[in-house]
N, C-alpha and C positions, 0 to 999 in steps of 0.2 A: 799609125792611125792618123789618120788627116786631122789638125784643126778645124773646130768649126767657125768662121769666121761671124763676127757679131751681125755686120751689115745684113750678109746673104740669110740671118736667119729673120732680120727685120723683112727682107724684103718679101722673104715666103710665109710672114704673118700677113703681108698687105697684100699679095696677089690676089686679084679679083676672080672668083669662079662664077658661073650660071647654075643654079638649080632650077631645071626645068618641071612642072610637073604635065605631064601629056596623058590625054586620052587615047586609052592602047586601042579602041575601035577605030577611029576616025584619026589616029597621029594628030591630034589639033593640040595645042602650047594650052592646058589651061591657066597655070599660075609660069609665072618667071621670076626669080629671086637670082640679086646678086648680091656675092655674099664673098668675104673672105676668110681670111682661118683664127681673125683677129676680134672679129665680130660674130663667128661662133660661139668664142670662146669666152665675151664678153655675153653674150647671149645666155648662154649655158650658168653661166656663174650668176648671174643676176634672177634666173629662173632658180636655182637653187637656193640662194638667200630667201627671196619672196619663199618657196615653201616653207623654209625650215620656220621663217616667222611666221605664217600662217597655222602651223602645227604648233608653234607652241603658245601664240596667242589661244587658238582654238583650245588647249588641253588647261590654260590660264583662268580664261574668262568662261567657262561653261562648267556643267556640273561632271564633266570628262575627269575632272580631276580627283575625284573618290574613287574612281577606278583603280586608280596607281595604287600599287600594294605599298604600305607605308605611311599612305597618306588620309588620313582622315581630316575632320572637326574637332575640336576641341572639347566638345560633350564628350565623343566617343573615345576620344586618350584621356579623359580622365574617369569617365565609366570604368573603362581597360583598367587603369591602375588601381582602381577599387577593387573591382574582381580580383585582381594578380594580388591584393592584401590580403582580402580573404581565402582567395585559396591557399597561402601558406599558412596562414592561423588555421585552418583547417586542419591540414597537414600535420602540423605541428600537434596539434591536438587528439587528432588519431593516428600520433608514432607515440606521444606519452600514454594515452589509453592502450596501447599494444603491449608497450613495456610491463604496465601495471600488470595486464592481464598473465604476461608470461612467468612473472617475479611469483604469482598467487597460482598458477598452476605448479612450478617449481615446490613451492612450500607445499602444496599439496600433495603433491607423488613424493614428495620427500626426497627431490633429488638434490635439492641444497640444503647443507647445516647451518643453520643460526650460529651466530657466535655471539656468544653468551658473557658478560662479566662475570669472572669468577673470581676474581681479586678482592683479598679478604680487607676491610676498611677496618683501622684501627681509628675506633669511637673512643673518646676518652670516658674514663669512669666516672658515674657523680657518685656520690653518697647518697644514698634513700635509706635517711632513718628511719624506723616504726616510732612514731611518738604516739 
């Protein structure tokens, strides 16, 4: 495979072309641009910057920016973390309510046994006279 020599690829950045633009009824030149593959390419990359800053100023400085999922105000993320508090105290409140109710169904069909102290306490004796 041949080298590419550094020169000859300078030189096919600078080669000057014509871009012609012509009316196809009448063949008449209307625009003429001369241009080469250096100043396309400088062209191109300089319209690309200007967009991309254009788009992000725009999505910056306007109200574009609530769109973006993720992004809100600050009311509305700390609203959010109120809500998300309460909905687990919620939660949490009717899984202990659920519990109770199944523990008193249990007891009532009598499918679980209580267990009972039946361990005999040795009370010491007093003396109770009859005077």
């Amino acid at each position: 495979m041949a080298k590419l020599d550094y020169n000859d690829t300078l030189k096919r950045l600078r080669n000057n072309y014509r871009l012609v633009v012509m009316n196809d009824d009448t063949y008449e030149e209307v625009v003429t641009f001369r241009l080469s593959r250096f100043s396309v390419y400088i062209g191109l990359s300089v319209s690309f910057v200007l967009l991309v800053g254009l788009t992000i100023a725009l999505i910056t400085f306007t109200p574009l920016k609530y769109y973006i999922p993720g992004y809100g105000t600050r009311e509305s993320r700390t609203a959010l973390q109120v809500l998300k508090i309460r909905t687990d105290s919620l939660e949490q409140s009717l899984k202990f309510k659920d519990q109770y109710l199944e523990s008193i169904k249990k007891v009532l069909n009598g499918g679980e046994t209580i267990q009972r102290d039946t361990v005999v306490l040795q009370a010491p004796q007093t003396a109770i006279s009859n005077e």
